[in-house]
C-alpha positions in Angstrom: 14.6 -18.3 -19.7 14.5 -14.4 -20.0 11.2 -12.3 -19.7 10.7 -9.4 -21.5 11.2 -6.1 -19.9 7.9 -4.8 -17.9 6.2 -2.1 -20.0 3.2 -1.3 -17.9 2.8 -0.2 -13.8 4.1 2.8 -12.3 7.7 2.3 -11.3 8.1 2.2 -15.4 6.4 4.7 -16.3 7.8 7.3 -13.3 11.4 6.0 -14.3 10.2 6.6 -18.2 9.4 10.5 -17.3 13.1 10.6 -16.3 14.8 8.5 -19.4 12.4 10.7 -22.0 13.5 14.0 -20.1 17.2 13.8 -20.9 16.0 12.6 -24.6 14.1 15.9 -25.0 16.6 17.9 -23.7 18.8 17.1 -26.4 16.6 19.0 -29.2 13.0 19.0 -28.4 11.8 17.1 -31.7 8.4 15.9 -31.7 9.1 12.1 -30.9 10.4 12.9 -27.3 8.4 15.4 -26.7 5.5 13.6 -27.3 6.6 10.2 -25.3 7.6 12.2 -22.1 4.2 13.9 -22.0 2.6 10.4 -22.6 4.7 9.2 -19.6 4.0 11.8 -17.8 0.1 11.7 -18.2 -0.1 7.9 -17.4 1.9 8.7 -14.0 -0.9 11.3 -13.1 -4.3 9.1 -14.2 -2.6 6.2 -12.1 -1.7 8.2 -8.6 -5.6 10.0 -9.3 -6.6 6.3 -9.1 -4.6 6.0 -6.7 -5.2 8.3 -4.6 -9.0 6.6 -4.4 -7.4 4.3 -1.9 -5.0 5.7 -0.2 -4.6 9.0 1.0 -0.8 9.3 1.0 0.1 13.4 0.4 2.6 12.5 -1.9 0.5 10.7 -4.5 -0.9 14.6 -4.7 2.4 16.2 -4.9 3.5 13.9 -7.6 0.7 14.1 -9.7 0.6 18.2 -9.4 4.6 18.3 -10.2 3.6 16.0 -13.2 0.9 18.2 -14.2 3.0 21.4 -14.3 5.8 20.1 -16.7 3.0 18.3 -19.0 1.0 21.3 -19.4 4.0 23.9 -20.1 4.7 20.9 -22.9 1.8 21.2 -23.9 1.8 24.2 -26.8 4.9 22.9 -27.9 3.3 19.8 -29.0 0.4 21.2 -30.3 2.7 23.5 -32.7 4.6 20.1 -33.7 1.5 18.1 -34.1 0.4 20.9 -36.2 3.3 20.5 -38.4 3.0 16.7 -39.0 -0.4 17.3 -40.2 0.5 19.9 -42.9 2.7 17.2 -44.1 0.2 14.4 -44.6 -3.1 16.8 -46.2 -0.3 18.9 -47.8 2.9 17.1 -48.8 5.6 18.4 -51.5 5.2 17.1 -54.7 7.8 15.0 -54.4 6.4 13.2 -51.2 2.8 13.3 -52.5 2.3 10.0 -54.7 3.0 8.2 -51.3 0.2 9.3 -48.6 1.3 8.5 -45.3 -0.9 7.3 -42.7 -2.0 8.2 -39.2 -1.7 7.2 -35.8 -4.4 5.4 -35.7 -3.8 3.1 -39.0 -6.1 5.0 -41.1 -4.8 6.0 -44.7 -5.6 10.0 -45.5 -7.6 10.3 -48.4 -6.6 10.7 -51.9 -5.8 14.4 -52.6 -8.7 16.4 -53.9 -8.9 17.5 -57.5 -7.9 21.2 -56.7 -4.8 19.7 -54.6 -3.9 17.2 -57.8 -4.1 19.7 -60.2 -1.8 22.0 -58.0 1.1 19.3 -58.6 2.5 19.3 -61.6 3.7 16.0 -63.2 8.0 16.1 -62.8 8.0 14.5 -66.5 5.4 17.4 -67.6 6.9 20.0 -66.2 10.2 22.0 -67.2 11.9 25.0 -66.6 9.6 27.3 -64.4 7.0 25.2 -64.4 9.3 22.4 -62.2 10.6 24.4 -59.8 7.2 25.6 -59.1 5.6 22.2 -58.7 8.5 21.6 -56.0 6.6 24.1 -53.8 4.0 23.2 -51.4 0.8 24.9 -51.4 0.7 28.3 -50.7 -1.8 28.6 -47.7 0.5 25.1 -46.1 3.5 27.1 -46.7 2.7 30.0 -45.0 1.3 28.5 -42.2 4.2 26.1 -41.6 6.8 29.1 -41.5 4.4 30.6 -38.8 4.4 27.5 -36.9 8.0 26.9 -37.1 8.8 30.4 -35.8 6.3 29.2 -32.4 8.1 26.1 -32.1 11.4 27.9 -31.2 9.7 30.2 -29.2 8.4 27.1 -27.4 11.0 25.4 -27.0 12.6 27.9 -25.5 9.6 27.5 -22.5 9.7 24.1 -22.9 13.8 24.3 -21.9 13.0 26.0 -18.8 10.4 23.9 -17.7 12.5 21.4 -17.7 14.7 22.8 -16.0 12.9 23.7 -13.0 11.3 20.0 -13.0 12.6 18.4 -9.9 14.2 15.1 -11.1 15.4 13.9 -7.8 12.3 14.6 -6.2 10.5 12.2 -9.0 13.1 9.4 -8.5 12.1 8.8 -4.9 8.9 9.0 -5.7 9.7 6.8 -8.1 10.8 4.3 -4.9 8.3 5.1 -2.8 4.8 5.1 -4.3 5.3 1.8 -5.9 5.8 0.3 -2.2 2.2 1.6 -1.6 0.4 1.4 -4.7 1.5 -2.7 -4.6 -0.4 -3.4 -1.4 -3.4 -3.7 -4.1 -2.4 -6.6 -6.6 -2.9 -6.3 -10.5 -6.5 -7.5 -11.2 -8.0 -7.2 -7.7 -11.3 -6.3 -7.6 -10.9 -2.9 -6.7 -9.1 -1.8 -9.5 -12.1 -3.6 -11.5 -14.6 -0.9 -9.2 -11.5 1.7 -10.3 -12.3 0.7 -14.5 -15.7 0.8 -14.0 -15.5 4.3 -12.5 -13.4 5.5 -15.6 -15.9 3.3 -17.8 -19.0 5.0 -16.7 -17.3 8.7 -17.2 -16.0 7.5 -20.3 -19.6 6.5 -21.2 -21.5 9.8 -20.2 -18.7 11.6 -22.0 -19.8 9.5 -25.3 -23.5 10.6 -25.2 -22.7 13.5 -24.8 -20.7 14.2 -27.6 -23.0 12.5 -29.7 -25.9 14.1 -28.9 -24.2 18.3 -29.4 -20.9 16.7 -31.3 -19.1 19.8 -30.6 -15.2 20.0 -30.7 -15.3 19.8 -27.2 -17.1 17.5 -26.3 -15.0 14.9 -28.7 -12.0 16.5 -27.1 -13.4 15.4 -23.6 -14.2 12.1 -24.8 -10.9 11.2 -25.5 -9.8 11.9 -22.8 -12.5 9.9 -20.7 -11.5 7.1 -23.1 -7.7 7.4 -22.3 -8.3 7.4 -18.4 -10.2 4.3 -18.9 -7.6 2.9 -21.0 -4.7 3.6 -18.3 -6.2 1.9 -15.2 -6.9 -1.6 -17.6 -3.8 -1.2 -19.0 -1.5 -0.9 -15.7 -4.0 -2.7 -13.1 -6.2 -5.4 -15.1 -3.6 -7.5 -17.1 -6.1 -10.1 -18.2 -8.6 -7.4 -19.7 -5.7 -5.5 -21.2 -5.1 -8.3 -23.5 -8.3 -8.7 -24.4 -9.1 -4.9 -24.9 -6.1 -2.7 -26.0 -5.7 -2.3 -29.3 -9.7 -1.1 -29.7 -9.1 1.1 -27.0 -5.8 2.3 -28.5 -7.4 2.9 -31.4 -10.6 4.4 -30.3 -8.7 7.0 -28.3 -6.3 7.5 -31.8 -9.3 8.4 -33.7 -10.6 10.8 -31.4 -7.2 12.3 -31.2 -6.8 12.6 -35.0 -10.5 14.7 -34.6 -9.4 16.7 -32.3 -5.8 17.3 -34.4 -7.7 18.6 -37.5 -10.3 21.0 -35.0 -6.9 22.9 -33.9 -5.3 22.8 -37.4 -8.2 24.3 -38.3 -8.3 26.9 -36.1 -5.0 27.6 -36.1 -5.1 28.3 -40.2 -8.1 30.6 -39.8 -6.6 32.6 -36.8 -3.2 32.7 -39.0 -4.8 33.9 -41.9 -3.1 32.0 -44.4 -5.5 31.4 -47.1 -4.7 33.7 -50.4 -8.4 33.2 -51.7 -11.7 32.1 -50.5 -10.6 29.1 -53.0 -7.8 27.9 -50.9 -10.2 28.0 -47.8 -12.9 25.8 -49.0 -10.2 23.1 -50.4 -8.9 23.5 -46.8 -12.1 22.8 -45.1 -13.5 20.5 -47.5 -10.1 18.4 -46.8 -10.3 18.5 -43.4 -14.3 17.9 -43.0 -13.5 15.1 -44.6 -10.9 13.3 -42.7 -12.8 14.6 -39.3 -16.3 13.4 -40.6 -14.5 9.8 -41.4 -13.0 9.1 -38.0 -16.0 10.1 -36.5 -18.2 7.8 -38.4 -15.5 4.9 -37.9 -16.0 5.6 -34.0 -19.8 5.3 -34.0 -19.4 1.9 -36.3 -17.8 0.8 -33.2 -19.0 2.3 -30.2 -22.8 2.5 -31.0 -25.1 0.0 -31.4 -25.8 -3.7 -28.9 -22.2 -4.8 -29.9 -20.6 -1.5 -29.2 -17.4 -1.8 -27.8 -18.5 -0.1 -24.9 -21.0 -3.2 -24.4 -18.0 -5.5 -24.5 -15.9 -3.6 -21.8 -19.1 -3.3 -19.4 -19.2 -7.2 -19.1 -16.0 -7.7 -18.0 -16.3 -4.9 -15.3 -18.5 -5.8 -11.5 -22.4 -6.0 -12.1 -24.9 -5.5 -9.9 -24.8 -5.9 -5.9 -20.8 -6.6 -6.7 -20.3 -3.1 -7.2 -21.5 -2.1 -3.8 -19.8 -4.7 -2.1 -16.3 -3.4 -4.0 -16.8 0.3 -3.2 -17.2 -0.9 0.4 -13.8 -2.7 0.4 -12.3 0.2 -1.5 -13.1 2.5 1.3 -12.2 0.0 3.9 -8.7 0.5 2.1 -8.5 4.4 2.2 -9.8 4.8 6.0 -7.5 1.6 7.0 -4.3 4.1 5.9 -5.7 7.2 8.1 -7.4 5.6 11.5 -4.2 4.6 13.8 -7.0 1.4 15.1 -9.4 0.1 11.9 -9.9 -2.8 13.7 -11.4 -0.9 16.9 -14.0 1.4 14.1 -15.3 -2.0 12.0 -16.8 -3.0 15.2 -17.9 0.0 16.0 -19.8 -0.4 12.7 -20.9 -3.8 13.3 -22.7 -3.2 16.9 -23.9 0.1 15.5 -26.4 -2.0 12.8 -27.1 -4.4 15.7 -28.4 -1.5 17.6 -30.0 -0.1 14.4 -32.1 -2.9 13.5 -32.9 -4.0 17.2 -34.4 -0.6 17.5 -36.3 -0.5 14.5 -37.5 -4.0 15.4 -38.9 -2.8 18.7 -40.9 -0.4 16.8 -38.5 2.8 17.9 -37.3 3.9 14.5 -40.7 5.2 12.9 -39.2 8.5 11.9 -36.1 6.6 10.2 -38.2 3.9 8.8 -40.3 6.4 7.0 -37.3 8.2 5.8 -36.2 4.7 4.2 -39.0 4.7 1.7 -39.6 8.1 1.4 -36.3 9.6 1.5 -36.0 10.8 -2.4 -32.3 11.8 -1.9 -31.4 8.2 -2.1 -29.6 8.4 1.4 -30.7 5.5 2.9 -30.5 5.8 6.9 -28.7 2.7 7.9 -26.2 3.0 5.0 -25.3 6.5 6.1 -24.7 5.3 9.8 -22.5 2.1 8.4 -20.6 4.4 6.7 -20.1 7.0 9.3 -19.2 4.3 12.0 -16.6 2.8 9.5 -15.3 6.6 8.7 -16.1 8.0 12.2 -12.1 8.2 13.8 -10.3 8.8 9.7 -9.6 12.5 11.6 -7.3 10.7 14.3 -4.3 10.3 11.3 -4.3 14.8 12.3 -4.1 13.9 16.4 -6.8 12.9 18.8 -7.7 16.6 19.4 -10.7 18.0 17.4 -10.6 14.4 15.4 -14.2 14.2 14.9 -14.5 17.5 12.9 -11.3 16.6 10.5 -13.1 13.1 10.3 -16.1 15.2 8.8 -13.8 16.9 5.8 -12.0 14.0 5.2 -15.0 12.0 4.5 -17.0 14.8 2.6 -13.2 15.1 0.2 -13.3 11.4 -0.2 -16.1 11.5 -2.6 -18.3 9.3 -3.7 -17.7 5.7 -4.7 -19.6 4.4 -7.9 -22.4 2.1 -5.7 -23.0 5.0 -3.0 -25.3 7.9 -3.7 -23.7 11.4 -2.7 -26.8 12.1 -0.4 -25.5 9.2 2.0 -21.5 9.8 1.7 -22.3 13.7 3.1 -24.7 12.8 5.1 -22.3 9.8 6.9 -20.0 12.9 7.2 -21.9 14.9 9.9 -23.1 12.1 11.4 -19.3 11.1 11.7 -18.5 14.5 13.1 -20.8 14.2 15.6 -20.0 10.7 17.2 -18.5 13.0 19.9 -17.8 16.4 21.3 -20.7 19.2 20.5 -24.3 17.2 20.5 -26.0 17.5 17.2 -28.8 20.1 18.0 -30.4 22.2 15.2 -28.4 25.3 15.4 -25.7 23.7 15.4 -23.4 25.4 12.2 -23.1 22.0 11.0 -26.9 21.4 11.3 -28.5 24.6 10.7 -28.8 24.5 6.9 -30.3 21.2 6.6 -34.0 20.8 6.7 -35.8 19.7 10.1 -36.2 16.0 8.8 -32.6 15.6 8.2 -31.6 17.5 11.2 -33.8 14.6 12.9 -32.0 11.6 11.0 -28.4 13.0 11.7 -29.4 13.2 15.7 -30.7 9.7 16.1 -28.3 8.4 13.8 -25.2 10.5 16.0 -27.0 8.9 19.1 -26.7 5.1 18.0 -22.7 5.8 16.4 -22.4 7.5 20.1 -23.4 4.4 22.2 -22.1 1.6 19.4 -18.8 3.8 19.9 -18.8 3.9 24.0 -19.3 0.3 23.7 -15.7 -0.6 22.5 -14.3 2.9 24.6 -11.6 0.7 25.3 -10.7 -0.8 21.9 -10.4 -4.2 23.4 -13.4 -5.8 21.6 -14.5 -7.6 24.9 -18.0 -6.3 24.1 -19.0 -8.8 21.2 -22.5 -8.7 20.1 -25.6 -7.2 21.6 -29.8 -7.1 21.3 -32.8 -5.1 22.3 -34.0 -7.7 25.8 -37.2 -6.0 26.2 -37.9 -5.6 22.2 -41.0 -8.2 20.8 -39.4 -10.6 18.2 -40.9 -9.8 15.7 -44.5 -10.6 14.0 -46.1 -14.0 15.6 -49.7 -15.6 15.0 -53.0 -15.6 17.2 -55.5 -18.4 15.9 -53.7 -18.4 12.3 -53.7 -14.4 12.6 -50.3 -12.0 12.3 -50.3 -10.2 15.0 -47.9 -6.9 15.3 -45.6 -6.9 17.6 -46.1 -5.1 20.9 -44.3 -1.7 21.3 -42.7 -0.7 24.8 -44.7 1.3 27.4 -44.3 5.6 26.8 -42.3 5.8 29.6 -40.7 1.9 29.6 -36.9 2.2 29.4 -35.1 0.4 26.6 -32.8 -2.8 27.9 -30.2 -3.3 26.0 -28.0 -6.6 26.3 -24.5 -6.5 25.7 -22.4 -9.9 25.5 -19.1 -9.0 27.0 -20.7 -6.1 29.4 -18.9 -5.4 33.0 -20.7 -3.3 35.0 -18.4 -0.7 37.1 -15.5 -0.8 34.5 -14.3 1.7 32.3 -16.2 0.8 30.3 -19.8 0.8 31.3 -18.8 4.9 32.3 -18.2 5.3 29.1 -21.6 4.1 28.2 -23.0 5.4 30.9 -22.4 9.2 29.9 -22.6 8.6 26.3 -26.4 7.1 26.2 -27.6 9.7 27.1 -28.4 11.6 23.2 -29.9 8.1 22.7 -32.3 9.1 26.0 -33.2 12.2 24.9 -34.4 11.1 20.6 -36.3 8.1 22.2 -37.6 9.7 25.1 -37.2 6.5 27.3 -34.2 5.6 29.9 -31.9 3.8 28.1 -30.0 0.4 30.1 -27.3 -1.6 29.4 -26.7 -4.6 31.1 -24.7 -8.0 30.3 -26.0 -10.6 28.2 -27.2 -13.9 29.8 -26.0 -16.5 27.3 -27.8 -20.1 28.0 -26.1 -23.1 27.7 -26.8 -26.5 27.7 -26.7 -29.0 30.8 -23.5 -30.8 30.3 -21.7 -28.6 28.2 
């Protein structure tokens, strides 16, 4: 049984940018032209997606050698599009009893009266009269001998542009980033979190240009819309079946808008029109055609049953999304920190310190900042994130890896789930799980406000010890808890009582399953509690952790 050939991922479409180059070399008609900018623009959006997850250079180099050949297309198929368009609002007489229809499906409208009248009848007409009604409207006419002479001209760039594309570069990327982009199946969650990124662009971008409806703003929605459309189509097979042709068409009739806007433009810069006459039919034409896309869009994008409704419920809701965006940057660090592994426990004993302390009453200032905190950074988010982040810097050497961990993690950006606030704040704290200790003149510090500067330190300090406790990367140290820290809340005679807060000077015992004093180890610790000492103002101990076991076992 044969299969049909694939049509969608990004081994096709790189090896597509290649077949539809030699195509447009041969003339540089419309057709190819259009299809190899196509190609090229899917090959971008999906190494931008990408690129979200791993951190590979070369998904940058390919989209940015992509990028150049696609925008010195770009006037050429503007002029060409142009030139279709003429065609369809203005045909010959001979071609105007058939109106042809669009990209997206939609018939054009009948001619107006002014346009009808302008074509003579063939069986009315005779003599003069005939070879006149062979003509095509002045103001068309004009307009398409300008554009043709800018279409040579173009191609002409468009010829070199192509020549200085690097082909053989493209077909081992080609090889290459497939390998890596793989790793991720079709239709994993991520590449759900991926659509629902694109989806909630998409969806600013559409209330937007409803609400100002400039040219723009349509033009930016179509794009939004297309972005969105490449990730379902080439990572979410199940909701590409579902969803395609509205998105196909939704993105058509936004392009169709945005087709008559540079017509338009183009014909009044030109100055083409022989009267104020030919003008108005001109606009009134196109107004038309622009105002009746536009209105077909918002019959199926606004409303309960928009389309956009539909899409949203097959994307991750609720605490899913956070969850996702977790695993997504899981995914990007795992291809830049030489020992993941070593980090995720880091993370993991790093919220066992965190909430040990803020059980045993020590975290008042970071407690406060969790309800208070208006930036939406929460506290023990940021530090889960730094501690998960803290050694991405290592993938530049050892040396100085703390500071490239801090700009790698503030380039990242921000997955849809986190809050900005928390991403650049996990940053610094990052940067600061070693070397230099985090004090407020620090350059890193010094233009934050006192509160935060406070949060970063304590935050550094815990990330610092959960960090020296796995100095060796051997995981021996499993699990830990605050010994001397009250349990929590308990009852006197049916009364809560709060729980008891250590002594001002009291030191803080920490127990650490898997703790050997005098090893490697336990130095480590040893010199590394000691930021922890100085924001709690106590002597801070570690010791081993006395697990109980049952007689007989």
């Amino acid at each position: 049984m044969t299969t049909g050939a694939k049509t969608t991922g990004l081994r096709y479409w790189m090896l597509r940018v290649l077949q539809e180059c030699d195509h447009v070399a041969a003339d540089f008609s419309a057709d190819p032209v259009h299809d190899l900018r196509v190609s090229l623009r899917r090959c971008r959006s999906l190494a931008d997606g990408m690129m979200a997850m791993d951190p590979d250079p070369e998904w940058k180099a390919m989209k940015k050698a992509g990028k150049r050949l696609f925008q010195r297309l770009g006037n050429l198929r503007d002029i060409q599009v142009m030139m279709e368009w003429i065609d369809k609002l203005h045909p010959t007489p001979n071609a105007a009893r058939t109106l042809p229809s669009t990209r997206s499906g939609r018939a054009l409208s009948a001619l107006p009266p002014e346009a009808e009248h302008s074509i003579a009848s063939p069986d009315a007409a005779s003599g003069a009269e005939a070879d006149q009604a062979t003509q095509q409207e002045p103001a068309a006419k004009v307009l398409l001998e300008i554009l043709r002479h800018r279409e040579n001209d173009q191609k002409h760039e468009a010829r070199a542009a192509l020549e200085e594309f690097d082909r053989k570069q493209w077909r081992q990327w080609s090889k290459s980033l497939p390998v890596r982009g793989g790793r991720v199946r079709p239709g994993s969650p991520v590449f759900k979190h991926l659509a629902l990124e694109r989806w909630t662009a998409a969806r600013e971008l559409h209330t937007r240009a409803l609400r100002n409806r400039s040219q723009v703003a349509f033009h930016t929605l179509r794009i939004g819309i297309k972005r969105f459309r490449y990730i379902v189509e080439n990572f979410l097979p199940a909701e590409h079946k579902a969803w395609s042709n509205d998105l196909k068409h939704m993105q058509d009739l936004l392009g169709e808008v945005h087709d008559l806007d540079v017509l338009w433009a183009t014909a009044l810069s030109c100055h083409v029109f022989p009267d104020e006459t030919s003008r108005k039919a001109w606009h009134a034409r196109i107004v038309q055609e622009r105002t009746q896309r536009i209105e077909e869009y918002r019959q199926k994008m606004v409303g309960p049953t928009s389309l956009w409704n539909v899409w949203r419920a097959g994307l991750p809701q609720g605490k899913q999304i956070q969850e996702i965006a977790t695993r997504r940057m899981k995914l990007w660090a795992k291809a830049l920190d030489p020992d993941f592994a070593h980090s995720e426990r880091v993370a993991r004993l790093a919220l066992e310190l965190y909430d040990g302390l803020r059980k045993a009453g020590l975290l008042g200032f970071l407690q406060e900042a969790e309800t208070t905190n208006g930036s939406g950074a929460d506290p023990r988010s940021s530090l889960y994130v730094a501690a998960l982040l803290h050694d991405v810097g290592k993938v530049k050497g050892n040396k100085g890896h703390h500071k490239v961990s801090q700009e790698l993690v503030k380039a990242h950006g921000t997955p849809l789930g986190w809050s900005p606030a928390t991403i650049q704040r996990a940053a610094i704290v990052a940067r600061f799980h070693c070397g230099a200790l985090p004090v407020p003149g620090h350059k890193a510090l010094r233009d934050l406000l006192p509160g935060e500067q406070k949060i970063i330190a304590r935050l550094a300090a815990i990330l610092r010890l959960a960090n020296a406790l796995d100095a060796a990367h051997d995981g021996l140290i499993r699990r830990l808890q605050i010994e001397n820290a009250d349990p929590g809340k308990r009852r006197t005679n049916g009364f809560l009582r709060k729980p008891a807060t250590l002594g001002k000077n009291e030191a803080l015992v920490i127990a650490a399953e898997g703790y050997v004093a005098d090893s490697p180890t336990a130095q480590t610790i040893a010199a590394e509690r000691y930021l922890l000492e100085s924001v709690l103002r106590r002597p801070v101990v570690v010791k081993p952790l006395r697990i109980l076991t049952r007689p007989g076992s």
